[in-house]
C-alpha positions in Angstrom: 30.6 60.8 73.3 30.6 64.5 74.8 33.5 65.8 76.2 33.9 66.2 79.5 33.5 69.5 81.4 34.8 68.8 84.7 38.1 71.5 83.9 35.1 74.0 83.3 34.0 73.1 86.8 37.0 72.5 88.6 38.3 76.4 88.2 35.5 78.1 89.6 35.0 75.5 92.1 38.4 75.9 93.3 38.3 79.7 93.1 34.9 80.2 95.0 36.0 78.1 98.0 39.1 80.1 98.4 38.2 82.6 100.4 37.0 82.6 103.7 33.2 83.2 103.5 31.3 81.7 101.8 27.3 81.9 101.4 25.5 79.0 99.9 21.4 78.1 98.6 20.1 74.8 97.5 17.0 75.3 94.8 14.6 72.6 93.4 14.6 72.2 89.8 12.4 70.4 87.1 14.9 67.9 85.3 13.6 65.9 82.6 14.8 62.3 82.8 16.3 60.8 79.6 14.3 58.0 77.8 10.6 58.6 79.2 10.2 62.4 79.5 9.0 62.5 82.4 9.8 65.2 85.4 11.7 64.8 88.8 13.0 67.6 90.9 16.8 68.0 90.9 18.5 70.4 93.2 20.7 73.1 92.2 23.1 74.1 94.8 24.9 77.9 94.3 27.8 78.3 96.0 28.8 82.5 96.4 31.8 84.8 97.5 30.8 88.1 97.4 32.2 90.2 100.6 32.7 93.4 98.8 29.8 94.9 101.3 32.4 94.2 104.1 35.5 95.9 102.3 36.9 92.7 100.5 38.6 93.2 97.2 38.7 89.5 95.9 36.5 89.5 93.1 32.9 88.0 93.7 32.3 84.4 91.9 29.8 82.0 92.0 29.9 78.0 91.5 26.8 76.2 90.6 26.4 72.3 91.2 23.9 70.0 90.1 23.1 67.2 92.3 20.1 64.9 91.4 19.0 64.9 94.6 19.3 66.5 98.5 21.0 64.4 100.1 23.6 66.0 102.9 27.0 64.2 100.9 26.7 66.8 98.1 27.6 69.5 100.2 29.8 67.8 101.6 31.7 66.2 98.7 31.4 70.4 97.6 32.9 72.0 100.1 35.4 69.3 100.8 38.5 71.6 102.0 36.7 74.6 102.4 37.9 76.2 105.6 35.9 79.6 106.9 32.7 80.7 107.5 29.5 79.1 105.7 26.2 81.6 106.7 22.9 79.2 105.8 20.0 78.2 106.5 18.8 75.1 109.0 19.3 72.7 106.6 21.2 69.7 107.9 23.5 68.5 105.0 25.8 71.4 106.0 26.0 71.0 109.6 28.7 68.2 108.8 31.1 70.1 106.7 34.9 71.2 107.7 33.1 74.9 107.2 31.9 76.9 110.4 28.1 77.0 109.8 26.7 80.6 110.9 
């Protein structure tokens, strides 16, 4: 049995949705499936801080999340107690989070 890697996950998690702004991109992937070989698109979510442009000093971070699919919970369950802004695109699973969407 593999170890698990969620206290790898949880510390940039946590530190990316600190500040205030944050931008975030959902991206298909090819994901093998296990047992048969064959492909399925997964999504790969990025989650970013980066307001050194605007004078910011934090330091920028990313957080990449794999969910299997696109469904609107998995930015949800992300950004669960992020508070701040949230620039995006039209895509609906965001327009339900605590964020402000821009």
């Amino acid at each position: 049995m593999l170890p698990s890697v969620s206290p790898l996950d949880e510390a940039p998690s946590r530190f990316v949705l600190t500040d205030g702004k944050l931008h975030a991109n959902d991206t298909p992937v090819p994901v093998q499936l296990p047992g048969n070989g064959k492909i399925k698109t997964g999504r790969l979510r990025t989650y970013v801080r980066d307001d050194r442009n605007a004078g910011s000093v934090m330091a920028p971070a990313v957080w990449f999340a794999y969910p299997p699919d696109r469904k609107g919970v998995h930015p949800q369950t992300h950004l669960t107690g992020f508070s701040g802004v949230l620039p995006a695109d039209a895509y609906a699973g965001f327009t339900s989070c605590t964020a402000r969407v821009i």
